[in-house]
ROLUM-410333 format. One record per residue (C-alpha): residue in one letter; x, y, z. Coordinates in pm, whole numbers, padded with zeros to 5 digits, always signed. Each point is the difference from the previous one (the first is absolute). Example, Ala and Ser with C-alpha at 12.3 -4.5 7.8 and 13.67 -1.06 7.14 Angstrom:
2
A+01230-00450+00780
S+00137+00344-00066
***
This chain:
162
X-11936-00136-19787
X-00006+00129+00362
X+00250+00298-00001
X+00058+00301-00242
X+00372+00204-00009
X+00139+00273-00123
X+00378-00072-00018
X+00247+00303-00036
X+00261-00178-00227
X+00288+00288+00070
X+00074-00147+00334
X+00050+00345+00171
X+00202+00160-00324
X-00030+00122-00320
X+00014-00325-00190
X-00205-00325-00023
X+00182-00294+00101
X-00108-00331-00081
X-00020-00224+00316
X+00011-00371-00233
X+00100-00064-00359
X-00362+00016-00117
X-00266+00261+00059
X-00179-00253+00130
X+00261-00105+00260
X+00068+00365+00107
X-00406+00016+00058
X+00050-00319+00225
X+00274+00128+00190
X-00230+00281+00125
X-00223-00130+00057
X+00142-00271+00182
X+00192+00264+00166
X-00356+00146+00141
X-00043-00309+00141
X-00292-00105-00273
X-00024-00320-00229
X+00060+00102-00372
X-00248-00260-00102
X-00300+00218+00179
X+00148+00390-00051
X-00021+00228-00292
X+00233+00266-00027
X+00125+00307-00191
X+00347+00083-00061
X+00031+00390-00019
X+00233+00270+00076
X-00331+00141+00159
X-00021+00081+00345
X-00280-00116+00223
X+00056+00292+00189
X-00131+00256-00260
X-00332-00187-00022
X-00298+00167-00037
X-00334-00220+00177
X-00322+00067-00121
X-00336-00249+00092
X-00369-00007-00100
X-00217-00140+00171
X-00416-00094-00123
X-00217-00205+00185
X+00213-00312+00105
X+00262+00105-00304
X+00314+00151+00093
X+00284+00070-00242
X+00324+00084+00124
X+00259+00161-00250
X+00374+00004+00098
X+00220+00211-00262
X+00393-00003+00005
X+00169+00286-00170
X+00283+00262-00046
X-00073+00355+00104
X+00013+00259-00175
X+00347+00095-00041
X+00300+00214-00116
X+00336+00068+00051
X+00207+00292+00043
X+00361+00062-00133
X+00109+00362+00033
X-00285+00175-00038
X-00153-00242-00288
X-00279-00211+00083
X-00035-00335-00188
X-00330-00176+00046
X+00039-00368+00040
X-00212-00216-00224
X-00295-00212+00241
X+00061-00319+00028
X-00187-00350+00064
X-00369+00029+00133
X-00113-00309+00155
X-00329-00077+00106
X-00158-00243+00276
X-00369-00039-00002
X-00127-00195+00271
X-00425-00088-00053
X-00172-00208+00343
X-00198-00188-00269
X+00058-00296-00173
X+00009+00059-00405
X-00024-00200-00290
X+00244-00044-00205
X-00179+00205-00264
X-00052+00251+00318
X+00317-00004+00061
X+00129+00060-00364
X-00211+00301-00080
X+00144+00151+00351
X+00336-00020-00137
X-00078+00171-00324
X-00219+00282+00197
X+00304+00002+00219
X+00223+00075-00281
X-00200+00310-00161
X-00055+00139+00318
X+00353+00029+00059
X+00047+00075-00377
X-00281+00281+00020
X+00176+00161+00355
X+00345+00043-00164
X-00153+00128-00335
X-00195+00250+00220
X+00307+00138+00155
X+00171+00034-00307
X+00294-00222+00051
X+00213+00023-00335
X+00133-00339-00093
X+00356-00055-00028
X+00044-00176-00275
X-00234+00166-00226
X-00159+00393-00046
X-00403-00108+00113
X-00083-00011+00358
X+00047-00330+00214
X-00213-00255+00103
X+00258-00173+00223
X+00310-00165-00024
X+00181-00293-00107
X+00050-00120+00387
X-00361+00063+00129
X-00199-00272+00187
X-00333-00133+00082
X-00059-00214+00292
X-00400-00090+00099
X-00024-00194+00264
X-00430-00128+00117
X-00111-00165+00278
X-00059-00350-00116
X-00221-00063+00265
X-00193+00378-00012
X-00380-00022+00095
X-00062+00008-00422
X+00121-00078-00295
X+00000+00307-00203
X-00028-00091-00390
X+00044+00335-00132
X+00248+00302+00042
X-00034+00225-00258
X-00005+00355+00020
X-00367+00010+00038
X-00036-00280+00291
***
């Protein structure tokens, strides 16, 4: 894979329209539509917006890890007088590493990936809304990692401690 997208399924409104008869045609439309090959792009489909990304990147020695995170503010609405906070919404995460991984790397990334982003919402005491305990995420969220295949290393290990 050579490209990595974040496509905004509502197409400018407040519902998700399906661009081919299969989720996997509507993916190719985009991406086709961005100009890219489907057969070399990953994407996900989310009513998040690119634009209310937060960036975050590391860097160690010849390491660098970028984070990109798609979200929904913080939000409410008002109706005379009444305020009515909306419930968040999809959190999707792109991790981009300049080092190759193994595929053992590169699974134990994704799970670290996952209870960071479990541990963040927990933290900020996001109630669930299906349930009374707090989140860890929803039903929508997703992980992309993208590594350099041809980084200066291969790293073998990414656990919390490396």
């Amino acid at each position: 894979l050579s490209h990595v997208v974040n496509i905004n399924c509502m197409n400018g409104s407040y519902e998700c329209k399906m661009l081919g008869d299969t989720y996997e045609k509507d993916l190719a439309a985009h991406v086709h539509a961005l100009g890219l090959s489907p057969s070399c792009t990953t994407a996900l489909s989310t009513a998040a917006w690119t634009e209310l990304r937060a960036i975050e990147e590391v860097c160690f020695r010849d390491l660098t890890v970028t984070a990109v995170v798609t979200g929904d503010p913080a939000s409410y609405y008002e109706e005379d007088g009444n305020y009515e906070m909306l419930p968040p919404g999809t959190i999707n995460i792109f991790l981009f590493i300049n080092q190759n991984l193994t595929d053992a790397a590169m699974s134990r990334a994704l799970m670290l990936c996952g209870e960071s982003k479990a541990a963040a919402v927990s933290q900020l005491l996001l109630g669930s809304c299906y349930s009374e305990e707090i989140a860890t995420g929803s039903g929508t969220d997703g992980i992309v990692i993208a590594s350099n295949l041809c980084g200066t290393r291969t790293l073998t290990d990414a656990s919390g401690h490396s």
